[in-house]
C-alpha positions, 0 to 999 in steps of 0.5 A, spaced: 303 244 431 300 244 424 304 246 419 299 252 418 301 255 425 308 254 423 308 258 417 303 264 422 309 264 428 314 265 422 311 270 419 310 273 425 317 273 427 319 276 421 315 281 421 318 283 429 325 282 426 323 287 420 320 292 426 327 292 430 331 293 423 326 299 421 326 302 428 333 301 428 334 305 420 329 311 423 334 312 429 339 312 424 337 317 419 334 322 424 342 321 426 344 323 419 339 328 418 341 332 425 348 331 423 347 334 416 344 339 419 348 340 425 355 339 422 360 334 426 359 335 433 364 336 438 364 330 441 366 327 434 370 332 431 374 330 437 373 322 436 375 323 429 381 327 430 383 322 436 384 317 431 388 320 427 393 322 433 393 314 434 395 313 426 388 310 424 385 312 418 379 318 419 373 315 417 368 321 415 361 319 414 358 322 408 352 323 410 347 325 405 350 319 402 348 314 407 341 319 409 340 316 401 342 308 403 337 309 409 332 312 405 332 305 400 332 301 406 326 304 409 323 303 403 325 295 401 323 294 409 317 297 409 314 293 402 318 287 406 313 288 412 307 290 406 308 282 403 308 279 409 302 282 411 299 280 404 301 273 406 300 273 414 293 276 413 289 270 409 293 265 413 291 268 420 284 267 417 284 260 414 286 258 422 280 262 425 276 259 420 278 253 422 275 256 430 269 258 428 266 253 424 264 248 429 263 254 433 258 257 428 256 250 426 254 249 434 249 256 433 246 253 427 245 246 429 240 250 435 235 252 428 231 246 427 230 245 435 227 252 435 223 251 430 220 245 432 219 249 438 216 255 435 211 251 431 209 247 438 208 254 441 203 256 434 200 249 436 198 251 443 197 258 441 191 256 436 189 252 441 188 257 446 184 261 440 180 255 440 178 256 448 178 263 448 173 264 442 168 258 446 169 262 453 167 268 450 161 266 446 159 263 454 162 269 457 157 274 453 150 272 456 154 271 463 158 278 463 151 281 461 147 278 467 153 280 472 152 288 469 145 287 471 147 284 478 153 286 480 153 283 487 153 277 485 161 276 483 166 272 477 169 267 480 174 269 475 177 276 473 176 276 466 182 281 465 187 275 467 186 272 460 188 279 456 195 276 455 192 271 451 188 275 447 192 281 445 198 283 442 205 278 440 200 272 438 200 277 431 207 275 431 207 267 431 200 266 427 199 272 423 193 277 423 191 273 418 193 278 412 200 279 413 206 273 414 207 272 422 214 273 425 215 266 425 213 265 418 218 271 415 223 267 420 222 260 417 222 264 410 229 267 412 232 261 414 231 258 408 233 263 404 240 263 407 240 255 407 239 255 414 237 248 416 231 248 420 229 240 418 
């Protein structure tokens, strides 16, 4: 185990140990603040005095005094407890560092792969308007007949190229006056040193 989570295990530790003895000092002065409010009860008057007969020296507790004791001792564990967090916190943190690097590295490392793929697909994408616009230049006369004679059927649907005319191509070669999402991603990657190359 590194050293490290050593450090992290006794931090931890300690800070359980200093819950118990906090829980243990807040049951205390709740006990101290009934008894100051309450005076003795039977069953201590009845303790005491019973030492007394046995010859032992009663020992009367001050509570107020005691109740102050408790008080400063609540306050010296709790800035204990606010210390070792200060000090639990950053080391908790180096070590999920040390998770989530190659993790983030993993991610990070599927960039340039996108990319390349994202500029084979503009590729096929410009390629595709390469065809679409000399299909619709033979389509034109072609469409133009077939109003004219409409028994005489496509053997095609013209609609089923509508995918490959429309829409999110915008998104990976522009309109030709904006940026497309591609270029904006490629921007965005290499304002935040994402590697993509």
């Amino acid at each position: 185990m590194t050293s490290a989570k050593n450090e992290i295990e006794q931090y931890r530790r300690r800070l359980g140990e200093l819950k118990v003895e906090s829980d243990a000092l807040l049951s205390r002065r709740d006990e101290l603040i009934a008894q100051r409010r309450d005076g003795r009860s039977p069953e201590q008057t009845e303790a005491a005095a019973r030492e007394l007969i046995a010859g032992k020296t009663m020992t009367l507790v001050d509570a107020d005094a005691e109740l102050r004791d408790v008080d400063t001792k609540l306050k010296v564990n709790a800035k204990a407890r606010d210390l070792l967090a200060d000090a639990l916190g950053p080391a908790e943190l180096r070590e999920g560092y040390k998770t989530t690097a190659p993790l983030f590295d993993r991610v990070a490392d599927h960039a340039p792969r996108l990319a390349e793929l994202f500029e084979e697909f503009a590729d096929e994408l410009r390629k595709i308007d390469i065809d679409l616009r000399a299909y619709e230049e033979a389509n034109g006369p072609v469409a133009a007949l077939g109003v004219r004679f409409p028994s005489e059927k496509p053997p095609y649907q013209d609609r089923q190229l509508d995918p490959l005319r429309f829409g999110w191509r915008e998104d990976f070669l522009g309109d030709g006056t904006n940026p497309s999402k591609l270029a904006r991603w490629l921007e965005e990657c290499t304002r935040l040193g994402l590697k993509i190359d």
